[in-house]
C-alpha positions in Angstrom: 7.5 -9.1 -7.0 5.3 -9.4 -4.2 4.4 -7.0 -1.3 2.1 -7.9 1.4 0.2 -5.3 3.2 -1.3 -5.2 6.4 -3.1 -1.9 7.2 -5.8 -1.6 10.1 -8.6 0.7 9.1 -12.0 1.1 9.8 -13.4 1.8 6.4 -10.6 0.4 3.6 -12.9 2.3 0.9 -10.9 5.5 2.2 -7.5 4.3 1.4 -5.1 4.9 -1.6 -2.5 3.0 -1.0 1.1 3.0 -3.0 4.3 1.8 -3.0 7.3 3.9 -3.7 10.5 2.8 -5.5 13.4 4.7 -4.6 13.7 6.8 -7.6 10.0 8.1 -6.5 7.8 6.3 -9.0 4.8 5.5 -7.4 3.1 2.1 -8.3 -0.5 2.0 -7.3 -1.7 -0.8 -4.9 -4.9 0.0 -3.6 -7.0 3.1 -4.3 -10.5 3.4 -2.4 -11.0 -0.2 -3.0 -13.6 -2.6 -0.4 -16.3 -0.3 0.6 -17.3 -0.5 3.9 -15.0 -3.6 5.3 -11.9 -2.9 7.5 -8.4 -3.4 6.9 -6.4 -4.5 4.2 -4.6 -7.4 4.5 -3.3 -8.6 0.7 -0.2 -9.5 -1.3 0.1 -7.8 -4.5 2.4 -8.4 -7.3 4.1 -6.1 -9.5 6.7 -6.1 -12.2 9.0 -3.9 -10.9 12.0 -5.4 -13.6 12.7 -1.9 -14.6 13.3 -0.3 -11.1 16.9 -0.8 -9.8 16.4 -2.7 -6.1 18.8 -0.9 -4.3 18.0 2.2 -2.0 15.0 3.1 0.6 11.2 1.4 -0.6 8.1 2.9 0.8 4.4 2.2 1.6 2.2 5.5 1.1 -1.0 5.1 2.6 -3.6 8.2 2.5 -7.0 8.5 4.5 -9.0 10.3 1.7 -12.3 10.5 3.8 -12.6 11.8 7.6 -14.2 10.4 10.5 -12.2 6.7 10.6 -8.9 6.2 11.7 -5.9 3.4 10.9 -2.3 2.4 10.6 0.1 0.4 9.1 0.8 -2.5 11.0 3.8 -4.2 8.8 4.2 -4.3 5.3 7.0 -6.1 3.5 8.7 -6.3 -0.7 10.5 -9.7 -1.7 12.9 -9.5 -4.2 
């Protein structure tokens, strides 16, 4: 299933970046990947056949480094 992620950040090495299903497994999506460049701005697919779909989804996104600063701007899961 796909979920696109748009993040602003200065320095997208500093980012671990997970998405959580509603029974609180986390599925990995990004974790201090592309060094020095900014943002992240991808679509990532996961089998997620063994998670039921219903209830609240998540984006985790952690700053593991100081002195940059971000946000999410949208993110979005198609079932």
């Amino acid at each position: 299933m796909p979920v696109a992620v748009n993040i602003v950040h200065t320095y997208r090495g500093d980012l671990v970046v997970d998405l959580v299903a509603p029974d609180g497994s986390a599925y990995s999506l990004s974790n201090r990947s592309g060094g020095s460049a900014d943002n992240i701005n991808a679509t990532y697919t996961l089998n997620l056949s063994s998670e039921p779909l219903n209830g609240t989804w998540r984006l985790r996104a952690s700053d593991r480094a100081g002195s940059d600063t971000g946000y999410i701007n949208s993110w979005s899961i198609t079932f």
